[in-house]
Backbone bond lengths (Angstrom), bond angles and torsions (degrees), N, CA, C in turn:
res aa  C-N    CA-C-N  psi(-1)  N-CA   C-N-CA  omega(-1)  CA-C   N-CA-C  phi
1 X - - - 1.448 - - 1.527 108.54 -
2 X 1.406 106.68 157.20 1.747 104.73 -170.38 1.384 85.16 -139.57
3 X 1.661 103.49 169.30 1.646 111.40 -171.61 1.650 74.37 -133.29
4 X 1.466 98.09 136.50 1.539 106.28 178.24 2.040 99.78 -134.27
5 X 1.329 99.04 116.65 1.897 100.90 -163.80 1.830 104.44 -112.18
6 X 1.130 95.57 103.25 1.557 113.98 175.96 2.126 105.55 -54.83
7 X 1.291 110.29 66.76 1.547 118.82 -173.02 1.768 91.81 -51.92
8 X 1.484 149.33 -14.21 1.505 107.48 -176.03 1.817 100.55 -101.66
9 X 1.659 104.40 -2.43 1.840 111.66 -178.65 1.459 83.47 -82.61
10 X 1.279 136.35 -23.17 2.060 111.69 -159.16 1.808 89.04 -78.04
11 X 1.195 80.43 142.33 1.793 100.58 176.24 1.614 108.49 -100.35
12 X 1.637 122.13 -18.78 1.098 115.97 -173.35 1.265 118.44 89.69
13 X 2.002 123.56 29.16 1.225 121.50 -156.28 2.042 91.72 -94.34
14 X 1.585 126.54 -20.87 0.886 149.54 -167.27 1.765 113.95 58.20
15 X 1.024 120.41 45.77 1.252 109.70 -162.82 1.640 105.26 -109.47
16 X 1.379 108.19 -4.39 1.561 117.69 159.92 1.670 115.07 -58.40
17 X 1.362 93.13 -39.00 1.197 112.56 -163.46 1.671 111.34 -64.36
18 X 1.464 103.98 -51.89 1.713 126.40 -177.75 1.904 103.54 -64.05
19 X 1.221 104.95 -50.83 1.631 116.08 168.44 1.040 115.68 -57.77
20 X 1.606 142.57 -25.74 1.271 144.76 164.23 1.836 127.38 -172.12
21 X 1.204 97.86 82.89 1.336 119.86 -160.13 1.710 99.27 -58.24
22 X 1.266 120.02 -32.90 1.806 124.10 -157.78 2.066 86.97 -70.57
23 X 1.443 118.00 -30.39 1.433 130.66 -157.64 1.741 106.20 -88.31
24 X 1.590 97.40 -46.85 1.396 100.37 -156.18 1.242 110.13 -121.38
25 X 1.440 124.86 102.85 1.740 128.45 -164.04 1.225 93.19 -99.05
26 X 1.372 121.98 125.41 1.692 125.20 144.07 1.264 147.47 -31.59
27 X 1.035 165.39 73.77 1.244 125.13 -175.37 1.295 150.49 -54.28
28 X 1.259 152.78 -153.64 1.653 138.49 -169.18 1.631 99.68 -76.76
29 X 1.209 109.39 -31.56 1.733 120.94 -179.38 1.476 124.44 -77.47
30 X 1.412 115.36 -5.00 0.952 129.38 -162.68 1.786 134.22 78.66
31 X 1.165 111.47 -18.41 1.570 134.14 155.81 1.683 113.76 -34.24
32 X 1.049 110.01 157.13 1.627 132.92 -172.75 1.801 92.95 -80.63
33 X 0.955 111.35 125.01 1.758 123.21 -175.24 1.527 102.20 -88.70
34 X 1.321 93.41 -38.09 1.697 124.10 178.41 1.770 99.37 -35.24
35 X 1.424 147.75 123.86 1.238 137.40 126.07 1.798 105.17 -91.28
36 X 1.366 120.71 -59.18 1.486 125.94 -164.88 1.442 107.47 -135.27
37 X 1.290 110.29 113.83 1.516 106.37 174.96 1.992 111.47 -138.49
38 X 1.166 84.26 151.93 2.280 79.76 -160.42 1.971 61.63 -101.23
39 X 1.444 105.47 156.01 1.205 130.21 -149.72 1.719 90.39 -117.93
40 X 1.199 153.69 107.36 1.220 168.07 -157.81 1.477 86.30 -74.74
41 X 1.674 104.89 145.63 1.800 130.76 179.51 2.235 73.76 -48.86
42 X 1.458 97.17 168.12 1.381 132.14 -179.88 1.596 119.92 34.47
43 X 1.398 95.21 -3.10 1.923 94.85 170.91 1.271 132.82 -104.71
44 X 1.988 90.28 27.01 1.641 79.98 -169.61 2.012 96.84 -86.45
45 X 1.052 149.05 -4.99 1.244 128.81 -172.45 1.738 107.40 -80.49
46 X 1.462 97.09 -17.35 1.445 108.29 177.00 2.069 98.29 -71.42
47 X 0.918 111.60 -48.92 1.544 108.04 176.20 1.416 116.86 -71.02
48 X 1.642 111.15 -25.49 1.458 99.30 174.61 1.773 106.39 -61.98
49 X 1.511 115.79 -56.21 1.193 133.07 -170.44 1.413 113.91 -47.97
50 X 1.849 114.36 -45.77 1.362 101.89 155.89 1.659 138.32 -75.12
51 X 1.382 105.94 -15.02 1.805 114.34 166.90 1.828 106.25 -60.58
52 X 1.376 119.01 -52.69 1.454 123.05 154.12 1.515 139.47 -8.34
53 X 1.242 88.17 -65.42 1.453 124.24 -162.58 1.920 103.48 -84.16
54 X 1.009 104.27 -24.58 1.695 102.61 158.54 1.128 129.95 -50.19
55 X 1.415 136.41 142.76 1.538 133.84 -176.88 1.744 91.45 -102.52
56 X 1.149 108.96 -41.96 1.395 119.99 -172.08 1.444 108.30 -69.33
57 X 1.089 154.66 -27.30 1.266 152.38 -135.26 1.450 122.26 18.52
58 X 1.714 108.78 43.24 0.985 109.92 165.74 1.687 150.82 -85.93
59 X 1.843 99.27 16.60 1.070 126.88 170.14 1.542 115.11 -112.06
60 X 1.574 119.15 131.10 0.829 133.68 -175.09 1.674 101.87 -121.42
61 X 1.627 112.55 133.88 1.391 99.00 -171.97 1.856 95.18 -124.22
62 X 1.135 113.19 161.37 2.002 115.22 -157.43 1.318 98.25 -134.28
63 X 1.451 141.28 115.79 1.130 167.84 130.74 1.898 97.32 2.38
C-alpha cells in the first residue's frame, strides 16, 4: 500500500497526523510533509485511519 498526499488539497487541518503520527509528519506549518510513502507490513489500518480522518480528501491511498 502507498500513501499518495495531494500537498495543494492539504489545508493544514493535521489530523492525519493525530490518527497516525509514525505515517504522517507535518511540516513547520502544520501541512502533510507526506507527498509518497509505501506504508510498512502492519501499518496500513494506521494509514487507512489517517486517509479518513482528512476533511480535505487530500490523501489518496494505492493498493
Amino acid at each position: 500500500m502507498k500513501i499518495m498526499v495531494d500537498k495543494g488539497a492539504c489545508q493544514g487541518h493535521g489530523r492525519c497526523a493525530a490518527f497516525a503520527p509514525d505515517l504522517y509528519d507535518l511540516d513547520d506549518d502544520g501541512y502533510c510533509a507526506v507527498t509518497e510513502l509505501q506504508v510498512p507490513t502492519g501499518q496500513e489500518p494506521d494509514a487507512v485511519a489517517g486517509e479518513g480522518s482528512c476533511p480535505e480528501r487530500a490523501i489518496t491511498l494505492i493498493d
